[in-house]
N, C-alpha and C positions, 0 to 999 in steps of 0.2 A: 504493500500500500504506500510506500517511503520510498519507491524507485522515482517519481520524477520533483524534479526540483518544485518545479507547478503542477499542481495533483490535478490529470487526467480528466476531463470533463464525464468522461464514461465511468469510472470510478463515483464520481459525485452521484450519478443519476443510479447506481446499484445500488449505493446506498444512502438514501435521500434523508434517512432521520436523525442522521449525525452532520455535524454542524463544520462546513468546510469553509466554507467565508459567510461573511456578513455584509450584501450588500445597505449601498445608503448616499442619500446625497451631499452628505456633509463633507466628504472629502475623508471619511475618517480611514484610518488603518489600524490592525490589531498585532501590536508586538505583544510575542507572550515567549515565556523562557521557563522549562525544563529543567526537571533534576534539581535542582537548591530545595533550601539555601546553602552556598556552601561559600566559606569563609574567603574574607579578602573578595572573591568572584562575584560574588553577590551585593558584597556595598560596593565594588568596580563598578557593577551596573547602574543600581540604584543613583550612582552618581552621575551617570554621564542621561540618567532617563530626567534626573533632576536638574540639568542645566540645558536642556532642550525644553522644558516644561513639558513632558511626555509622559502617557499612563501607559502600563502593558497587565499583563496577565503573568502572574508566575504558577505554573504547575507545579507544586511542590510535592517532596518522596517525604514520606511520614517518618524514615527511619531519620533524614538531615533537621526535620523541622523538632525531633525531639532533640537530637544532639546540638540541635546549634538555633535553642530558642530566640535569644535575643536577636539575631540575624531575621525570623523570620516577624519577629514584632517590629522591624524597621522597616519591614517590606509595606508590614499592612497598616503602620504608622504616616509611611509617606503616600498614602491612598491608592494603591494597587490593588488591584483584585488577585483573588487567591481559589486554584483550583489543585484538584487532587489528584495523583500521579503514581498512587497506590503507595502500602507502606513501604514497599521493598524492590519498586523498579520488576513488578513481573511480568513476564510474557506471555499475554493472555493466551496464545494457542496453546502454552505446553502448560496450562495450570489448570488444574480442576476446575469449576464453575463455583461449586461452595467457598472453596479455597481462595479465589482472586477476591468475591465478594466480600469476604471475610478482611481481605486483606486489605479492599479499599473502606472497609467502614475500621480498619484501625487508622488508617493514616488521617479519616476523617475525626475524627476521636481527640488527633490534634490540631484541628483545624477547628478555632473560635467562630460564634456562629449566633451572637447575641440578638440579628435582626432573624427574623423567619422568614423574611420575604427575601434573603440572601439566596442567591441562586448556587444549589452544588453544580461544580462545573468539574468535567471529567476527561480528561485525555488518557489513553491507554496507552502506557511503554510502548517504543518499536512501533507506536499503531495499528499494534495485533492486539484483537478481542473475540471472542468468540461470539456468534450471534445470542447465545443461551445469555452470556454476562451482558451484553447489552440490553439486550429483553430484561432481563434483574435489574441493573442498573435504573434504566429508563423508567420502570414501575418505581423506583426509590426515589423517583423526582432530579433524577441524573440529567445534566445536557452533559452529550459527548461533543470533548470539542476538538476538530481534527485542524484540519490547514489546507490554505491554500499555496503557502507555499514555504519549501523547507529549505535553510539555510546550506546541511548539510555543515554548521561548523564544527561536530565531534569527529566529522570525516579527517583523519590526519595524513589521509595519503592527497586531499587535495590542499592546493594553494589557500591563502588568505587575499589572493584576490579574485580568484573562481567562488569562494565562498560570500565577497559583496557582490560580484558580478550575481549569483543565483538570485539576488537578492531585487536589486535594482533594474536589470533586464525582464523581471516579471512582475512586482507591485502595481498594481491598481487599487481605486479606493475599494474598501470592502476587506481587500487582502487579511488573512492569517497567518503570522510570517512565524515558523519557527526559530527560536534560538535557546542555546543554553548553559547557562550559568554555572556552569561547574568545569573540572578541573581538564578535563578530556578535551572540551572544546576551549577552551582560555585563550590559545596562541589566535585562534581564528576570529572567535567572539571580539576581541580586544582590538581587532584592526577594524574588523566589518559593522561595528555597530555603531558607533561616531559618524563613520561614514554614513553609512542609512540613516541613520537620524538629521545628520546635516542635508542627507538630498530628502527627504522627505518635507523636511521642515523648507526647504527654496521651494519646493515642488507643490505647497502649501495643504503636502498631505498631514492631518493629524492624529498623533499616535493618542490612540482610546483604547480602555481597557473593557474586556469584557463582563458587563455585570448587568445587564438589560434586558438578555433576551424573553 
């Protein structure tokens, strides 16, 4: 499902009840980042989202948001939206259906939730889910939230300018742009997101976080 940089228009229409962009006429676009919080990486970002005046979406893994709390109270301190990424980064094809589910109502377990009209928002590792966990999911009041288009910056056999080029050759408004925050993607993340933010923000796309649908 993570084979093309721009996700497949045939791909979208298979599977229509998960959430690949967000059209709109406002010009907006949706940066959202994977995997955190993870140290140093994660207020790297936070800092460079905060001198753009930009909001993103962070999918966090349950297991970094216990170990590395304060990290992720700065995230939802500087009003980002926060969805969940399972406790443990799993592969929904090779995990039970109890077992996944299980695993994202623990990561949700650390994920603060004081409004009820807060939407859970869910992306599944790899982008692999099994139709049964979405069906559970979705009944939970889940939006799964996929992409329109992926960075590719945990890829370490490509460049750090193939990894803005993926970026900026495909954004339109609407767009879901993966990126993410942790220590695998860092070398890539760190050159390509200044840049995408600098050309977004000339381009007078703005970066909105997902919490409306």
């Amino acid at each position: 499902m993570s084979f093309w940089v721009k996700t497949n228009w045939l791909i979208k229409w298979i599977f229509p009840k998960y959430v690949w962009d967000i059209p709109n006429k406002d010009n907006r676009v949706f940066l959202t980042f994977d995997d955190g919080p993870t140290p140093e990486i994660t207020e790297w970002t936070l800092e460079q989202l905060r001198q753009h005046n930009a909001k993103a979406t962070f999918f966090c893994i349950g297991n970094n948001i216990e170990k590395h709390p304060a990290i992720f109270q700065k995230v939802i301190a500087e009003g980002h939206a926060i969805g969940n990424h399972t406790y443990d980064h799993l592969k929904g094809w090779e995990t039970a259906t109890k077992a996944y589910i299980d695993n994202v109502l623990l990561c949700q377990s650390q994920i603060p939730n004081p409004n009820s009209q807060i939407l859970n928002l869910f992306r599944p590792p790899y982008g692999k889910i099994k139709p049964s966990q979405s069906r559970k999911l979705r009944a939970l009041g889940y939006k799964i939230i996929m992409w329109d288009i992926i960075s590719f910056d945990f890829d370490q056999e490509i460049s750090k300018e193939t990894c803005l080029e993926n970026v900026l050759k495909n954004v339109r408004p609407g767009s879901i742009i993966v990126f993410h925050d942790s220590v695998k993607a860092a070398q890539n993340l760190k050159y390509a997101l200044p840049k995408t933010l600098d050309f977004l923000q000339k381009k007078g796309l703005v970066c909105d976080k997902i919490d409306f649908l």
